[in-house]
C-alpha positions as CSV (number, residue, x, y, z in Angstrom):
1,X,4.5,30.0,15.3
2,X,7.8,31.9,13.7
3,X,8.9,31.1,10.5
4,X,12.4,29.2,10.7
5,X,12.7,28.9,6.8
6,X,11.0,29.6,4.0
7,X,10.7,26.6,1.1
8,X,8.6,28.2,-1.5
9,X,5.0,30.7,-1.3
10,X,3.2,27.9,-0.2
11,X,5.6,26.1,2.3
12,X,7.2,26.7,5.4
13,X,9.4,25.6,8.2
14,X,8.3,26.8,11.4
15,X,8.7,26.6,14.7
16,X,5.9,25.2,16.9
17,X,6.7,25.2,21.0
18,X,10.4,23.8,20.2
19,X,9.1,21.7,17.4
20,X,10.2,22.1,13.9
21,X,6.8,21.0,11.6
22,X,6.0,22.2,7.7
23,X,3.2,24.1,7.1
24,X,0.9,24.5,3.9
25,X,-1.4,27.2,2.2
26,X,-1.5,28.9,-0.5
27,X,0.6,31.9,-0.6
28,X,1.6,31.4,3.0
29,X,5.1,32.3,2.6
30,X,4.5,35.2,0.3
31,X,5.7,38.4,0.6
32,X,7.5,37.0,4.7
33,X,10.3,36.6,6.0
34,X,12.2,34.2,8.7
35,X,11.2,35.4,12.1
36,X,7.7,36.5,11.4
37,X,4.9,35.1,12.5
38,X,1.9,32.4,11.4
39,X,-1.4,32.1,12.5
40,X,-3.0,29.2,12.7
41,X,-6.1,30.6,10.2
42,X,-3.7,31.1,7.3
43,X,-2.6,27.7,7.2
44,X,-4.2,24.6,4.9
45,X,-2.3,21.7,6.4
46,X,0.5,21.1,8.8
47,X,3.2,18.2,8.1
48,X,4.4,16.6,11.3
49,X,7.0,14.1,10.5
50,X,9.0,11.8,13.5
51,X,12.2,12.4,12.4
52,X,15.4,14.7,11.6
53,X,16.1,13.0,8.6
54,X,12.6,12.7,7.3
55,X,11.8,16.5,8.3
56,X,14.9,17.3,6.2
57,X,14.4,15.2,3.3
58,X,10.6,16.2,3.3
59,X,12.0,19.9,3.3
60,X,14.1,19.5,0.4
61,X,11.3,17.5,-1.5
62,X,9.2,20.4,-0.8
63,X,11.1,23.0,-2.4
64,X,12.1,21.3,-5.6
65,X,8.2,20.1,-6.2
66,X,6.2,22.2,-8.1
67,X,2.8,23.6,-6.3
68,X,0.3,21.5,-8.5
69,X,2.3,18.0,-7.2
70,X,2.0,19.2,-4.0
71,X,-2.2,19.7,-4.4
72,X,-2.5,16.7,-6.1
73,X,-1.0,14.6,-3.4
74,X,-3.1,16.7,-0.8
75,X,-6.2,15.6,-2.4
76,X,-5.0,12.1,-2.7
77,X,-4.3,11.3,1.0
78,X,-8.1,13.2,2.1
79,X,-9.5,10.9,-0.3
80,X,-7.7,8.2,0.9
81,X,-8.3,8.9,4.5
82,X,-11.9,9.4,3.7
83,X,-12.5,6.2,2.0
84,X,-10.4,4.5,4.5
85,X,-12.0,6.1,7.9
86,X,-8.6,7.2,9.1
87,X,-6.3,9.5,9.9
88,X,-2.4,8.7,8.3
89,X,0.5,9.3,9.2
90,X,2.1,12.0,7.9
91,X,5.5,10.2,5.8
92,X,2.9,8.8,3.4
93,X,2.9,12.6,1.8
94,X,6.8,12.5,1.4
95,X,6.8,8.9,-0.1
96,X,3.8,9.5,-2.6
97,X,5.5,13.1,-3.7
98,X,8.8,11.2,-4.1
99,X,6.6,8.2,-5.9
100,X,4.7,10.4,-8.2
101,X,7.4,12.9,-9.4
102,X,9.2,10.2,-10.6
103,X,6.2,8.5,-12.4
104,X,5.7,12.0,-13.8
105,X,9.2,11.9,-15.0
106,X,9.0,8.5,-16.4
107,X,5.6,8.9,-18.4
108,X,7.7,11.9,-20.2
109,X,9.8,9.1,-21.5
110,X,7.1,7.0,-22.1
111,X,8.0,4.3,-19.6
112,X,5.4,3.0,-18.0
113,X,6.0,0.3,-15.1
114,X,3.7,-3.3,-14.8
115,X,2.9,-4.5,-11.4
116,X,3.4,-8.2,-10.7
117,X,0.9,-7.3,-8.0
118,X,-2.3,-6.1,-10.2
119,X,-4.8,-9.1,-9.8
120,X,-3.9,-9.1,-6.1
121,X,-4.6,-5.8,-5.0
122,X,-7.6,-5.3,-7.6
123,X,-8.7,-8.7,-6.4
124,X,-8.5,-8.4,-2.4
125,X,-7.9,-4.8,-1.7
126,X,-10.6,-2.8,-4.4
127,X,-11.1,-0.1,-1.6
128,X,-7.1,0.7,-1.9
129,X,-7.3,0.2,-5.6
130,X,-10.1,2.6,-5.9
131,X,-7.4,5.2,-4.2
132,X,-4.8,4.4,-6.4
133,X,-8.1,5.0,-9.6
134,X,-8.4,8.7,-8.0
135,X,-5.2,9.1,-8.3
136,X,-4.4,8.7,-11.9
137,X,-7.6,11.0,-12.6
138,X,-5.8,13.4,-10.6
139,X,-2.7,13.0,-12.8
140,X,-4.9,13.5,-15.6
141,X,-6.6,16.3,-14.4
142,X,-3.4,18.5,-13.0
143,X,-1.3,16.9,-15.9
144,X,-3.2,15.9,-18.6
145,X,-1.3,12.3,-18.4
146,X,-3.5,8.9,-18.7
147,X,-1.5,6.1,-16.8
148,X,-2.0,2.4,-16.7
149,X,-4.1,0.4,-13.8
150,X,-0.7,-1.1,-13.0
151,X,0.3,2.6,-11.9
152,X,-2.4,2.9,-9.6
153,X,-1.3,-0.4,-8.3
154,X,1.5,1.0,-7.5
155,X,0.2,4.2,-5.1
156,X,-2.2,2.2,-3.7
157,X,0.5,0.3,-2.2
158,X,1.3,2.9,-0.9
159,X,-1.3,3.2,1.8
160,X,-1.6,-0.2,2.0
161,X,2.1,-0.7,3.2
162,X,1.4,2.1,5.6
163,X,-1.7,0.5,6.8
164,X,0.3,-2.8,7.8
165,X,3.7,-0.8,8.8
166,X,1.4,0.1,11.9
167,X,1.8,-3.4,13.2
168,X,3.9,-4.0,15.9
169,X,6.9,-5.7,15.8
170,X,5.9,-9.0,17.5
171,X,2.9,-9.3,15.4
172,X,4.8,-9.2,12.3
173,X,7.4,-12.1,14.1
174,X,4.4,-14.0,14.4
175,X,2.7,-13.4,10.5
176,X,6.1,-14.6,9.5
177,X,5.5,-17.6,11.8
178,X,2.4,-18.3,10.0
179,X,3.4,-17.9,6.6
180,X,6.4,-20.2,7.5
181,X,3.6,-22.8,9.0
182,X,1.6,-22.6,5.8
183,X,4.0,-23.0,3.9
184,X,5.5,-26.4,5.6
185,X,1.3,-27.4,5.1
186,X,2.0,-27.6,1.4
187,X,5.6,-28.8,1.7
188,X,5.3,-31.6,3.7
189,X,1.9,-32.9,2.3
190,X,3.6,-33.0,-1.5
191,X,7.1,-33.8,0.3
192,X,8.6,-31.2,-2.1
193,X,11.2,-28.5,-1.5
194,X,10.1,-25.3,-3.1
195,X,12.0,-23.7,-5.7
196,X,12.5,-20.4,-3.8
197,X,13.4,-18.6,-7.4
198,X,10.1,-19.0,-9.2
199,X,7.4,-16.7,-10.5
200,X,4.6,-19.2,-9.2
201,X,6.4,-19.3,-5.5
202,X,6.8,-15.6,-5.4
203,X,2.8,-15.0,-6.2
204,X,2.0,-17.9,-3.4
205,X,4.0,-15.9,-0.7
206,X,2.5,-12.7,-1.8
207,X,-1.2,-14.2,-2.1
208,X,0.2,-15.7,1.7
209,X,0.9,-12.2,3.3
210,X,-2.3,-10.3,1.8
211,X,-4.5,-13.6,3.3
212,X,-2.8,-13.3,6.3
213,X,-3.3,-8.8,6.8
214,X,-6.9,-10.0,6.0
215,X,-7.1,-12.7,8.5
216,X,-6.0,-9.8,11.2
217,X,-8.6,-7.5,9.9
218,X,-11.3,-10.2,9.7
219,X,-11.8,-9.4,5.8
220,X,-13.4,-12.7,4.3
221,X,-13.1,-12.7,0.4
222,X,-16.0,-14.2,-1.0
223,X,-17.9,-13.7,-4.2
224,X,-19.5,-17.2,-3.9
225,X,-17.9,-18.1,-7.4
226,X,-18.9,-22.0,-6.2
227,X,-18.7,-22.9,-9.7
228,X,-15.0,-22.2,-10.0
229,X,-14.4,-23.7,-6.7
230,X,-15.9,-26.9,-7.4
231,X,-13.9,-27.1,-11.2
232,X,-10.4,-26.7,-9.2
233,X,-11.9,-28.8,-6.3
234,X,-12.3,-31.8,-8.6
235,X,-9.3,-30.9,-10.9
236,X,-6.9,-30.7,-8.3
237,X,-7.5,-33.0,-5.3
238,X,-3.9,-33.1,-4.1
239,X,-3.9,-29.3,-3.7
240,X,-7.9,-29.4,-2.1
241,X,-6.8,-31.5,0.8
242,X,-3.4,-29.6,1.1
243,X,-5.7,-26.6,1.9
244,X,-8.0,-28.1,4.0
245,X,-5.1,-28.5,6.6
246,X,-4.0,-24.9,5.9
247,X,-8.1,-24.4,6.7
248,X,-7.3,-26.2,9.9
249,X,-4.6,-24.6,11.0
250,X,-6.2,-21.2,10.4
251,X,-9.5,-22.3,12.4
252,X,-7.2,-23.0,15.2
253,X,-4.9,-19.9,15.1
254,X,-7.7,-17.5,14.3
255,X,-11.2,-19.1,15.2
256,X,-11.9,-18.3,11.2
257,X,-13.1,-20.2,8.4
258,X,-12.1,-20.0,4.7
259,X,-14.7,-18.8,2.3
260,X,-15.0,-21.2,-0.9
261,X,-13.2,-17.8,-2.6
262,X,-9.9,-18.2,-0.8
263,X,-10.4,-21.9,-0.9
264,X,-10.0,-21.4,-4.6
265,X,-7.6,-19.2,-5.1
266,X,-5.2,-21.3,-2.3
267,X,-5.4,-24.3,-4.7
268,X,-4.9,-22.5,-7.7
269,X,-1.7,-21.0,-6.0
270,X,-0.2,-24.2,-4.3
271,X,-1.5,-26.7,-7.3
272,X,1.4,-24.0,-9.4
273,X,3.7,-23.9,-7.4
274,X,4.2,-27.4,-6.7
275,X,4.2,-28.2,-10.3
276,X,7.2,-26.4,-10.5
277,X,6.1,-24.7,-14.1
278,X,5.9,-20.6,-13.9
């Protein structure tokens, strides 16, 4: 591998067989000069990106980040991989650099972001939430800055979105299909039109696409909570039999049943939004 540019001590473009791909280690760069060569032992990591613009864009990112945001966001996708048994793909260490710079930036100016998506990702996805955890203690211990759970939200979307974005295109058509099937369930049972603008519609659809991604993954929710299930059960019996033909359709389309946990949660979502009230 010869060095095609150099971004900082620790990062270089090189060139690998004809392919351009950025390379990582402390010090790597130091003291060389384009041309020269780069073993394989005195690199850390190697950034393989599947695109022009994202190799250039990554580059310039790169160069204007300081070395400990760089570490940090190292650390964060092993640990993420780790906890998650997999290997990701490479973009998800340009779009948490760009993420956390700026998070960096705005916690400077005290401004501090909430997440409409909190209970739903500390609810049904704790394994992505605990990422999102390590990473504000990582911000705390290369920056001395204590952020809000809302932030860690926020990069654990992150590798969720990559997680899903690995779907191909057909089965997204077809999640879009179900959603759209769900939500004539609940329409045509109340014989309502949904007000497309609310708060309480927006959390259904949400609450709709995370039940669905777990549906693919066969992920049951279930904490047992059949207390709560039976209050909402009798409270709201228009809602309970609107879900048991959602729980219908789902045994049909994906030979799964709900757990009394999404049971209650569905209810709680459609019995708001057909009240109209946010």
């Amino acid at each position: 591998m010869k060095i095609r540019q150099i971004l900082n001590n620790n990062v270089a473009l090189v060139d690998r067989g004809g392919n351009e791909i950025i390379v990582y280690s402390k010090g790597v760069s130091f003291k060389k000069k384009v041309g020269q060569p780069i073993t394989d032992n005195e690199i850390e990591k190697i950034y393989v990106l599947d695109s022009e613009d994202r190799l250039e864009h990554f580059s310039y990112l790169l160069q204007s980040t300081d070395e400990q945001l760089i570490e940090l966001v190292n650390q964060l996708v092993k640990y993420g991989e780790k906890e998650l048994n997999t290997t990701l793909n490479d973009y998800i260490y340009l779009a948490l650099i760009d993420h956390i710079s700026f998070a960096i930036e705005r916690s400077r100016k005290e401004q501090f972001l909430t997440s409409p998506l909190t209970w739903n990702v500390k609810k049904f996805y704790p394994q992505y939430f605990q990422i999102g955890i390590h990473g504000l203690q990582l911000l705390k211990e290369f920056y001395s800055i204590e952020f809000p759970e809302d932030e860690a939200v926020s990069i654990a979307l992150h590798f969720i979105n990559q997680q899903f974005d690995e779907a191909t295109l057909e089965d997204k058509v077809n999640d879009v299909r179900t959603l759209r099937q769900i939500l004539n369930i609940i329409k045509y049972h109340f014989n309502v039109e949904f007000d497309e603008s609310s708060l309480n519609y927006s959390r259904l659809i949400t609450h709709l696409q995370f039940f669905i991604e777990r549906l693919h993954r066969k992920e049951n929710y279930d904490e047992e909570s059949s207390l709560l299930y039976e209050q909402v059960k009798e409270m709201y019996p228009e809602s309970y039999e609107a879900v048991q033909k959602i729980a219908i359709y789902i045994l049909g389309k994906f030979d799964q049943k709900l757990t009394q946990d999404e049971y209650t949660y569905l209810i709680l979502h459609v019995h708001r939004v057909v009240q109209r009230k946010d």
